[in-house]
C-alpha positions as CSV (number, residue, x, y, z in Angstrom):
1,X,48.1,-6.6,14.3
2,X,47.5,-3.1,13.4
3,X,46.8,-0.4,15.7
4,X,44.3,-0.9,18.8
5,X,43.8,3.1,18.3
6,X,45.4,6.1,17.3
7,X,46.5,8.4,20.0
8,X,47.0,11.6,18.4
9,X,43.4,11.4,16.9
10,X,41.6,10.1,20.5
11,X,43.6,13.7,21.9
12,X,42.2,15.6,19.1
13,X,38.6,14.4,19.4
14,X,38.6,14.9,23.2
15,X,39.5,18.4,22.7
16,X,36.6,18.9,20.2
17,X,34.4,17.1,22.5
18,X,35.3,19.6,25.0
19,X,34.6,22.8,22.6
20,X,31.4,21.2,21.7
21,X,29.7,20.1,25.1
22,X,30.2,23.7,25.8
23,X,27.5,24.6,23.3
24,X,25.8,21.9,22.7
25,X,24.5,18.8,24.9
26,X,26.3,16.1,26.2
27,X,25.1,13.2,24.3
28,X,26.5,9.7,25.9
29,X,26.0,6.6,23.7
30,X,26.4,3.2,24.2
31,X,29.9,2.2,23.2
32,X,30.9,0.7,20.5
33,X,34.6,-0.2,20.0
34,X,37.4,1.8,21.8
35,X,37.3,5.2,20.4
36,X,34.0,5.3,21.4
37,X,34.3,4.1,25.1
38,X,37.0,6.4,25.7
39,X,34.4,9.2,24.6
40,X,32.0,7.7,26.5
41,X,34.4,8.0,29.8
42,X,35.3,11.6,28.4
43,X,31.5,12.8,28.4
44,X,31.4,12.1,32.2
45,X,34.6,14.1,32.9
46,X,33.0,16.8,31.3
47,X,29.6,16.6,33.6
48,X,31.6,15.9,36.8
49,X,34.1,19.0,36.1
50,X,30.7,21.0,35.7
51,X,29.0,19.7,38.7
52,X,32.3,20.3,40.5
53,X,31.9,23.8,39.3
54,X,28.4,24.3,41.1
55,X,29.5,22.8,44.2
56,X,32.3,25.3,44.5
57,X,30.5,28.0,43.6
58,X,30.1,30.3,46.7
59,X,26.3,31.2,46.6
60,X,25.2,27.3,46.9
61,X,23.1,26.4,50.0
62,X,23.4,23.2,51.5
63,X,20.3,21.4,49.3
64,X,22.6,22.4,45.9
65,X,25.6,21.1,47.3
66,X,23.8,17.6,48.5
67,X,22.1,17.1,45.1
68,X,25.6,18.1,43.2
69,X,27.3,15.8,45.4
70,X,24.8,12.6,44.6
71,X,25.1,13.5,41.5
72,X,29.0,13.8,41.3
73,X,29.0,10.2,43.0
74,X,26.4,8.8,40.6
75,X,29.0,10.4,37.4
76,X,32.1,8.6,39.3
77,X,30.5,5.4,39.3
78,X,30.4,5.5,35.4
79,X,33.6,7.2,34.7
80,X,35.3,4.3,36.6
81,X,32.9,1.9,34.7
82,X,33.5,3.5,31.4
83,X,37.9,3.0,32.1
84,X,37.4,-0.2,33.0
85,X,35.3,-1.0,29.8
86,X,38.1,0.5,27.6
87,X,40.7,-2.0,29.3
88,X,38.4,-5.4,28.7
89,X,38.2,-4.0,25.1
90,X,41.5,-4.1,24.8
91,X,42.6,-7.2,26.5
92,X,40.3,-8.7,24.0
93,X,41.2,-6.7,21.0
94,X,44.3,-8.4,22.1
95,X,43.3,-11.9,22.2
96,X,41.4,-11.6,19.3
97,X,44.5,-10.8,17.3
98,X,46.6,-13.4,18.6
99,X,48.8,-11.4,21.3
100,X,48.1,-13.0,24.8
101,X,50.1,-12.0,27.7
102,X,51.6,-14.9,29.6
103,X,52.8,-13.8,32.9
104,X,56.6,-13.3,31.5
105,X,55.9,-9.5,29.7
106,X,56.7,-6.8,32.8
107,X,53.1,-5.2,33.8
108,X,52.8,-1.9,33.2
109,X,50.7,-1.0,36.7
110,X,48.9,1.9,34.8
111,X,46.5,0.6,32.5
112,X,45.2,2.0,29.0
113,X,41.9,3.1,30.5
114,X,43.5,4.6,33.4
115,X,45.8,6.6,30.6
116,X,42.8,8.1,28.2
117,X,41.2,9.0,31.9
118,X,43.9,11.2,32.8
119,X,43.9,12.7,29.0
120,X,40.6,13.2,29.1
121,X,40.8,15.4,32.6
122,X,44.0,17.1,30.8
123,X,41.9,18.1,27.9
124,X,39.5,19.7,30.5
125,X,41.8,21.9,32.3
126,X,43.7,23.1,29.0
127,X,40.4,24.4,27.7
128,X,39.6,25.7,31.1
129,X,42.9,27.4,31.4
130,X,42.8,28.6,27.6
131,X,39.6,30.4,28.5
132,X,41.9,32.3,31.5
133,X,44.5,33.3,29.6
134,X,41.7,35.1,27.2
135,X,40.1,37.0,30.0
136,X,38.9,40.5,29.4
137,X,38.1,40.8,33.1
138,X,41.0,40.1,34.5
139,X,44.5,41.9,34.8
140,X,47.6,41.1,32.3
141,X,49.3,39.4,35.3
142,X,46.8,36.9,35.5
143,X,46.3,35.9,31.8
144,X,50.4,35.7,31.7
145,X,50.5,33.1,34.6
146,X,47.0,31.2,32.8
147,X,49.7,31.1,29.5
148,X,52.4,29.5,31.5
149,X,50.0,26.9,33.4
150,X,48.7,26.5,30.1
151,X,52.3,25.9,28.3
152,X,52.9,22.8,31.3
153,X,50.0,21.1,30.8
154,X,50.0,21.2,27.3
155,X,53.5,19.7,27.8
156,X,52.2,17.1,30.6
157,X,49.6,15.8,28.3
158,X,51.9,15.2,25.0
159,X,54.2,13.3,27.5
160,X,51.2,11.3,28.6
161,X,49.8,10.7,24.7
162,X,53.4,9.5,24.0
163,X,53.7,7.1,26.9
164,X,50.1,5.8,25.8
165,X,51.2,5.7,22.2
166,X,54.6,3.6,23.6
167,X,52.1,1.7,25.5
168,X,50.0,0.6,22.6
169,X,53.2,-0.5,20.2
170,X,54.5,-2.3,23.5
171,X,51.5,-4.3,24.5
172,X,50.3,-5.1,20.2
173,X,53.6,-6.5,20.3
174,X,53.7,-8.8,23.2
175,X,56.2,-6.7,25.7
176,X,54.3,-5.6,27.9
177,X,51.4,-6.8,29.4
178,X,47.8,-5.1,32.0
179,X,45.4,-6.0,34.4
180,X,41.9,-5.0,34.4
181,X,41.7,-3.7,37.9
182,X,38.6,-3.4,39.1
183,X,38.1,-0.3,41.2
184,X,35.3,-1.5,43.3
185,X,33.8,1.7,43.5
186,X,30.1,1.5,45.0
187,X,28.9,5.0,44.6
188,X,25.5,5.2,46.2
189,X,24.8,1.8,44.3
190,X,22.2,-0.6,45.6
């Protein structure tokens, strides 16, 4: 079986995602195959990092911070729906190619989904911090502190690629196995 997806490329497009959603709109498509789920789960990182944003933002009364809020709740539900959609994909690009896990492979308690969420949020707060460390506003002091949060997680998230990368080989070749867990997450649902 060859690759289930290429980590390197998934980091790279989620950091062009995150240059273009800044000028252009977020467009969120149905998913097809895994690149595209974990892009899908990526778009609403971005939205709930920007509705964060307006909730924090000292100046909003009471109604902005209740509508943000719904909103925020209604962008979790999907997030969590959009990791979980990128583990059953590959639990059955697994199967499909012949690998099935039979209880005796250790399980790895993160799963893949959980993985791109986390690089997806990375990729968000490097961009965010780039921007910091670029400031014309602010004093020397801050922009060299920005560099060196920027420096750790830039570090942090090649150390997370690599263990997702590790994870990939491991569970394509039967030694390790995951769960789909369900995170039961009822968000203002019906």
């Amino acid at each position: 079986m060859d690759t289930l997806f290429d980590t390197e490329r998934l980091v790279r497009l989620q950091d062009e995602k995150v240059a273009h959603w800044h000028t252009q709109p977020v467009a969120v498509e149905v998913p097809d195959g895994f690149e595209a789920r974990a892009l899908h789960n990526h778009a609403f990182n971005f939205q709930l990092w920007h509705e964060e944003d307006q909730a924090r933002d000292p100046a909003a009364d009471a109604n902005v911070i209740a509508r943000v809020k719904r909103a925020i709740d209604g962008l979790n539900q999907k997030r969590n729906d959009a990791m979980e959609r990128m583990d059953e994909w590959v639990l059955s690009a697994l199967a499909a190619g012949g690998v099935q896990a039979d209880g005796r492979q250790p399980l790895h308690s993160e799963t893949v989904g959980s993985i791109v969420d986390r690089l997806s949020i990375l990729a968000l707060r490097i961009y965010h911090m780039h921007e910091q460390t670029e400031r014309t506003d602010a004093d020397e002091a801050h922009r060299a502190t920005c560099a060196a949060k920027l420096a750790v997680l830039r570090e942090q998230r090649a150390d997370l690629a690599e263990a997702l990368r590790l994870l990939e080989a491991d569970l394509r070749a039967g030694r390790k196995r995951f769960k789909v867990y369900r995170q039961m997450k009822m968000y203002n649902d019906p």
